[in-house]
DRENTI-427960 format. One record per residue (C-alpha): x, y, z; residue number from 1; residue in one letter. Coordinates in nm, 2 decimals. Last residue first. Layout:
REM residues N
x|y|z|lumtor|kolfi
X|Y|Z|NUM|A
...
//
This chain:
REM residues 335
x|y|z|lumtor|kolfi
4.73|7.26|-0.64|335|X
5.09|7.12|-0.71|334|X
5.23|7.41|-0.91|333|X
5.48|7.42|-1.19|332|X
5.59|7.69|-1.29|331|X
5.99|7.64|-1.23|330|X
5.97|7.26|-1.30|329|X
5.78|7.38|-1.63|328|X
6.06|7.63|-1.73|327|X
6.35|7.38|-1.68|326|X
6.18|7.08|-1.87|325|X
6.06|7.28|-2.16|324|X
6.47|7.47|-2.18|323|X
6.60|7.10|-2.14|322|X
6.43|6.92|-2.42|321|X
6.42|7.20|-2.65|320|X
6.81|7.23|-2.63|319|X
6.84|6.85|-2.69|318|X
6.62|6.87|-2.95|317|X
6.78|7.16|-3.09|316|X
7.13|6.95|-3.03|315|X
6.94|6.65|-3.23|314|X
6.83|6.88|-3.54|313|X
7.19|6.96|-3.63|312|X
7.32|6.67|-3.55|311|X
7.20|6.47|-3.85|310|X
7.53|6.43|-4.03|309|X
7.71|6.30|-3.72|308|X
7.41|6.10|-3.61|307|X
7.49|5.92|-3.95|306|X
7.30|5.94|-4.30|305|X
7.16|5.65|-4.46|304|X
6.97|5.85|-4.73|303|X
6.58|5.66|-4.64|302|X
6.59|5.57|-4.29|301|X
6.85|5.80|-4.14|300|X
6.74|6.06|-4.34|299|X
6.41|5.99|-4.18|298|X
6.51|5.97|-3.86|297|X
6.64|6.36|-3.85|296|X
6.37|6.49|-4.01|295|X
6.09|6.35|-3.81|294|X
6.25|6.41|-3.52|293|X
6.36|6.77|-3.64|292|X
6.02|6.84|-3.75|291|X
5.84|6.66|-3.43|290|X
5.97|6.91|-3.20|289|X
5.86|7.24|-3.38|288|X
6.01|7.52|-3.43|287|X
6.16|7.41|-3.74|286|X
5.80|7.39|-3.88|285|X
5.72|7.80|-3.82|284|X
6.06|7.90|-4.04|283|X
5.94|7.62|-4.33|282|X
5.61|7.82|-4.31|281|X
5.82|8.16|-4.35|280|X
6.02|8.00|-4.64|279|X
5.70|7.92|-4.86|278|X
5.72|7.53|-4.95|277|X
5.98|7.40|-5.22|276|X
6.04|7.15|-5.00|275|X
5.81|7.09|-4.71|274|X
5.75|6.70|-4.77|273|X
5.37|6.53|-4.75|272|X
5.23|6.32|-4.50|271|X
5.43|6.33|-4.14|270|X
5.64|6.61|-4.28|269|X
5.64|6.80|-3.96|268|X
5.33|7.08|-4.08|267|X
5.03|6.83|-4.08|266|X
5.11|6.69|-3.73|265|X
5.29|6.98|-3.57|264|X
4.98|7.20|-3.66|263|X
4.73|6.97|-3.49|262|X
4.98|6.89|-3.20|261|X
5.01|7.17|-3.01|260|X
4.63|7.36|-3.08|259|X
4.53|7.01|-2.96|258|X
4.76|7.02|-2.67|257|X
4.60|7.42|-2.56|256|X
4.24|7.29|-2.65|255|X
4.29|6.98|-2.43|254|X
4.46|7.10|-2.12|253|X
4.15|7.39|-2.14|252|X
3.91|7.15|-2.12|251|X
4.14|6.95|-1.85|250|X
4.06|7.21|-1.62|249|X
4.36|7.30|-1.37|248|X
4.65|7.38|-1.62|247|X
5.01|7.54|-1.42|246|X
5.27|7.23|-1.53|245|X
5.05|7.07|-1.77|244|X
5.18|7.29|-2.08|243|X
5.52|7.25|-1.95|242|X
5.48|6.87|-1.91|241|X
5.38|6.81|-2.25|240|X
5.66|7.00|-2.38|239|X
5.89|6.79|-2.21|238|X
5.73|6.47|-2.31|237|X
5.75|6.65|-2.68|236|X
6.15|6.65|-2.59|235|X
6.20|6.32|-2.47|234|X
6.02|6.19|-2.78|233|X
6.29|6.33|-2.97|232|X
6.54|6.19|-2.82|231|X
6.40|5.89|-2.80|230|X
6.33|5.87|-3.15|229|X
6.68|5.98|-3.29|228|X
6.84|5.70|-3.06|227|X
6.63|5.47|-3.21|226|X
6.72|5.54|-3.53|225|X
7.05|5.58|-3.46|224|X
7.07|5.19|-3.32|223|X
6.87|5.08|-3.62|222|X
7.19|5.23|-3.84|221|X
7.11|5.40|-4.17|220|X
6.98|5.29|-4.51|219|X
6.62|5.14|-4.42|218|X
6.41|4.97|-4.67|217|X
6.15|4.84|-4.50|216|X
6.06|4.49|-4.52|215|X
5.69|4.53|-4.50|214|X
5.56|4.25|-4.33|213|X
5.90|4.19|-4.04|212|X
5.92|4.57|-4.04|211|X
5.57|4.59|-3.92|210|X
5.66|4.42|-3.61|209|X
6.02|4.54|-3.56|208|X
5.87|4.89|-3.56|207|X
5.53|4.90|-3.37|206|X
5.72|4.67|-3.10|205|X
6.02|4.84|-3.07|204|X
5.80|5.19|-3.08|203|X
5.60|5.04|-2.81|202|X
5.87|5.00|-2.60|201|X
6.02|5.37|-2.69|200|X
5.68|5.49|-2.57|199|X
5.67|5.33|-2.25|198|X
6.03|5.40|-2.17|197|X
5.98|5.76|-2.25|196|X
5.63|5.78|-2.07|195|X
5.84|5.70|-1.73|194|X
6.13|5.86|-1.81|193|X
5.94|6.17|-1.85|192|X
5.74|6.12|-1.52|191|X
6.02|6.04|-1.32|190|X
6.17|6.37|-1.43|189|X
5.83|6.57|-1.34|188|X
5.83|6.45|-0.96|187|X
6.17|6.49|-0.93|186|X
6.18|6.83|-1.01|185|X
5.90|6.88|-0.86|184|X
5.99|6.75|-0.53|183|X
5.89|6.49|-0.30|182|X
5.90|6.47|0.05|181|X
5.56|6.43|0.11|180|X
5.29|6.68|0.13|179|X
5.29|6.82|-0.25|178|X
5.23|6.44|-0.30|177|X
4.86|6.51|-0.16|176|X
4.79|6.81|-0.38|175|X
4.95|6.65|-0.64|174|X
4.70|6.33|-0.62|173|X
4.40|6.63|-0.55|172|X
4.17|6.50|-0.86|171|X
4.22|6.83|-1.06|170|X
4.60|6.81|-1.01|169|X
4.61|6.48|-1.10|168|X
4.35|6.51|-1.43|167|X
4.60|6.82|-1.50|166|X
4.94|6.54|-1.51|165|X
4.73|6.31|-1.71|164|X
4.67|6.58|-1.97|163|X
5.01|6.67|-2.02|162|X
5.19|6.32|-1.99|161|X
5.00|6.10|-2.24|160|X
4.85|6.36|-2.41|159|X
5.19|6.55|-2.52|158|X
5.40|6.19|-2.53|157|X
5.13|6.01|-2.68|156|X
4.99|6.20|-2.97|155|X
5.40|6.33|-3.06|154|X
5.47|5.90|-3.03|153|X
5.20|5.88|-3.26|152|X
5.30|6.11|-3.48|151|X
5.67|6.01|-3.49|150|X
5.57|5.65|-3.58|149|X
5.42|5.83|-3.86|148|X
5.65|6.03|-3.99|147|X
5.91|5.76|-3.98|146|X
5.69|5.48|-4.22|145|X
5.65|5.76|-4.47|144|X
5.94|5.71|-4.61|143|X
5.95|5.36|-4.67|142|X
5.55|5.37|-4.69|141|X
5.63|5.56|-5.00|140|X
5.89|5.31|-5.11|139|X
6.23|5.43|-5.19|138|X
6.35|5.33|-5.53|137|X
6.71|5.21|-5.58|136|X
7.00|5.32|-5.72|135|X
7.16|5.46|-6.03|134|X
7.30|5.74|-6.17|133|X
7.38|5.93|-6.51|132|X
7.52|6.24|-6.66|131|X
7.40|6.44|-6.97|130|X
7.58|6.77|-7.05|129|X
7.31|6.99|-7.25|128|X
7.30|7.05|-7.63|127|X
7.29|7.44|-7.70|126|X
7.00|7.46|-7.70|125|X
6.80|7.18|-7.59|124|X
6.72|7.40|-7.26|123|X
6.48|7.49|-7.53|122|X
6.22|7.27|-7.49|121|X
6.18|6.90|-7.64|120|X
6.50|6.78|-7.48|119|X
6.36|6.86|-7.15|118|X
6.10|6.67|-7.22|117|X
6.25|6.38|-7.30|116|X
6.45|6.37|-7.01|115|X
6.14|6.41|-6.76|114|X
5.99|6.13|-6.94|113|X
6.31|5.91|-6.89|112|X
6.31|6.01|-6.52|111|X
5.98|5.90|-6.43|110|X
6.09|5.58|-6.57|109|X
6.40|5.57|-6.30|108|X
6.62|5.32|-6.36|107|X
6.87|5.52|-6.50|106|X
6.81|5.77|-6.25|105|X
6.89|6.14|-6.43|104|X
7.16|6.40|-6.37|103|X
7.11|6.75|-6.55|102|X
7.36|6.95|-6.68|101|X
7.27|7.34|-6.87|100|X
7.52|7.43|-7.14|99|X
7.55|7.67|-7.07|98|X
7.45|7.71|-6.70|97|X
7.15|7.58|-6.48|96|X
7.21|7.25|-6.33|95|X
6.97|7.02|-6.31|94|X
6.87|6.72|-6.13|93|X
6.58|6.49|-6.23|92|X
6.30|6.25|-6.12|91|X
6.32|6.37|-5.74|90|X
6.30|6.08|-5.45|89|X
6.37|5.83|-5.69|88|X
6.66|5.65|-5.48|87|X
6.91|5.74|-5.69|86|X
6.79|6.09|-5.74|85|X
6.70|6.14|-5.36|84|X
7.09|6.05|-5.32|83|X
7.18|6.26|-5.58|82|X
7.02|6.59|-5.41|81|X
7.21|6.55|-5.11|80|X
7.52|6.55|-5.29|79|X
7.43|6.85|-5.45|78|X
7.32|7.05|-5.08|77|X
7.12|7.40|-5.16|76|X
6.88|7.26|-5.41|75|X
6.56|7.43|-5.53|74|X
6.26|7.22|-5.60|73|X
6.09|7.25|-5.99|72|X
5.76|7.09|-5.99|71|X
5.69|6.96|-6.34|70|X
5.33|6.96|-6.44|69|X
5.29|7.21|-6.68|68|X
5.66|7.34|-6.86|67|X
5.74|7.68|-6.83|66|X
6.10|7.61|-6.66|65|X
6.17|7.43|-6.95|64|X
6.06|7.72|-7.21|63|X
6.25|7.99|-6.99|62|X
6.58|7.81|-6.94|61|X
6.64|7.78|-6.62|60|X
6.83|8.08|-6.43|59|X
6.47|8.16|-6.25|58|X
6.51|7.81|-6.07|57|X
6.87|7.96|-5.91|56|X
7.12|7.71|-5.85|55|X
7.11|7.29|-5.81|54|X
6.79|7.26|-5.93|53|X
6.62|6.92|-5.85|52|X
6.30|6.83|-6.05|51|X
5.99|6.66|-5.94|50|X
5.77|6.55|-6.19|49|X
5.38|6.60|-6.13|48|X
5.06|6.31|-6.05|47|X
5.27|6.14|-5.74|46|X
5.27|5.78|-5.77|45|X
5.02|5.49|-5.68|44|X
5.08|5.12|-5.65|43|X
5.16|5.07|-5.29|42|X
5.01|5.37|-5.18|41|X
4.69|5.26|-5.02|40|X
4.84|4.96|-4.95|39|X
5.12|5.08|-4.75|38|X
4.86|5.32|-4.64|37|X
4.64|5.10|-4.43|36|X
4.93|4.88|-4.30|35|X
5.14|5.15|-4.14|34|X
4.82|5.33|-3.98|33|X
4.65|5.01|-3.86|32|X
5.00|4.93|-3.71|31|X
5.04|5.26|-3.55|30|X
4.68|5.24|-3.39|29|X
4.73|4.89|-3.26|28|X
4.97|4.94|-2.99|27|X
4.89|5.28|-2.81|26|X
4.54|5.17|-2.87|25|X
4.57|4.88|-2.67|24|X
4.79|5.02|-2.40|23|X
4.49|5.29|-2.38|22|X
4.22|5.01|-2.33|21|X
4.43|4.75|-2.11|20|X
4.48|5.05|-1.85|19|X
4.70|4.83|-1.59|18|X
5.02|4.87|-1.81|17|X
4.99|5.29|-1.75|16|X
4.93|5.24|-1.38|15|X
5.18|5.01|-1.33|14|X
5.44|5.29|-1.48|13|X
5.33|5.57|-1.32|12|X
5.37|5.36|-0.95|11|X
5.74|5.26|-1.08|10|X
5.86|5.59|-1.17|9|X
5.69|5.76|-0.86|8|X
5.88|5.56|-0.67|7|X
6.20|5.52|-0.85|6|X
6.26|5.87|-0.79|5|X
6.15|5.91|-0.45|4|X
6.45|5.63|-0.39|3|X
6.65|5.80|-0.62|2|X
6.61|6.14|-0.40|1|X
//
């Protein structure tokens, strides 16, 4: 079985490396990506405040909570909330209650303005409990920096893997294997590890090598990160297979992995952050690979949480992983 194993491993493998054009892109595109919106963004804010409430936004104080251009973002998790304070991920936290509390960043000039409003309305009344932080901002390509290696391993891992696997079958390679000793289980397994050790090398690469411009501010351990990203790339591998496993026309290989990763790719957090977004669509992200990837590194990266703390999304990854890997060895078809 190992021996079959490493076979197919080692063959997949070669035949990736000797494509110089999708090596290439697999290389370059992340880095144009980074780049192009660390300077697109280097200088440019968000056009609304963004204020943390840590209760019920309706228990505000109607003239504050009437106020144009502030965006007020429920908050379930306090501490949680703090560290996007200090590192200027939300401009303010409140507290609803009389006298109301807020938190502001001391260093924060978004914050400032956000205070002086308040104080203009009349959550003034009676005088509110004023409390103070500090920290550090967090870059937009800081945080953006995840989401987007996560995208591209998402484009690589479902295209990579699904829609080679239905040029085989449409070429008559798995008809032919389907006459050795090989199995499917084996067959599909070598092919995960296979794509998992490509794209977790040119994550390293990707990674360190914008890293050493950009000097990301990460909070977290490297080793978690990487840990985070391989799990989750083992699980849109997985997906990629399942959709491959019965396919025969690559048309319809493409249409099913573009309606896939389309949605996954605007409704993961790759761009913009899903708080304060309609609970159904929050419902329809989490069922999503790249969401808990995505999630999961980026707290990582910009709060310095632990695997501990981010668990949560890597046992549905794990789950994920194994329930897309078990179904497609089970449909799958050689011919």
């Amino acid at each position: 079985m190992i021996r079959r194993f490493w076979a197919v491993l080692i063959g997949r493998n070669k035949e990736f490396l000797r494509d110089r054009g999708a090596l290439s892109w697999n290389l370059l595109f992340p880095f144009f990506v980074v780049f192009g919106m660390a300077f697109a963004f280097s200088d440019k804010g968000q056009d609304v405040f963004k204020v943390g409430v840590a209760g019920e936004v309706s228990a505000l104080p109607p003239g504050f909570a009437a106020t144009r251009h502030l965006k007020f973002v429920p908050i379930s998790d306090e501490g949680e909330a703090l560290g996007k304070l200090r590192h200027h991920q939300l401009d303010m936290l409140v507290r609803p209650g009389r006298p109301l509390s807020y938190w502001v960043n001391e260093n924060a000039p978004k914050g400032y303005l956000v205070e002086k409003i308040m104080l203009g309305t009349d959550a003034a009344k009676p005088a509110p409990e004023r409390k103070a932080v500090e920290g550090k901002a967090i870059r937009y390509v800081d945080w953006l920096v995840s989401g987007l290696l996560g995208m591209n391993m998402m484009f690589s891992a479902l295209f990579g893997v699904g829609y080679n696997l239905v040029r085989y079958r449409k070429n008559g390679v798995l008809k032919r294997l389907k006459a050795t000793p090989l199995r499917a289980a084996e067959f599909l397994t070598a092919q995960i590890v296979s794509r998992l050790i490509l794209i977790m090398g040119v994550f390293t690469v990707v990674y360190q090598g914008s890293d050493f411009f950009l000097h990301y501010q990460r909070l977290g351990s490297l080793l978690d990160l990487y840990l985070i990203f391989a799990l989750g790339s083992a699980s849109m591998i997985a997906l990629g297979l399942l959709v491959a496993a019965r396919v025969t026309s690559e048309e319809l290989a493409g249409g099913v992995l573009n309606m896939l990763s389309w949605p996954m790719m605007f409704l993961s957090g790759v761009w913009f952050s899903l708080e304060g977004a309609p609970r159904a669509l929050k419902l329809f992200a989490n069922a999503m690979p790249l969401t808990h990837t995505i999630d999961a590194a980026r707290a990582v990266m910009t709060e310095g949480a632990t695997l501990a703390q981010v668990s949560g999304h890597l046992w549905i990854l794990g789950g994920m992983t194994v329930v897309f890997l078990v179904v497609g060895s089970l449909t799958f078809k050689w011919d």
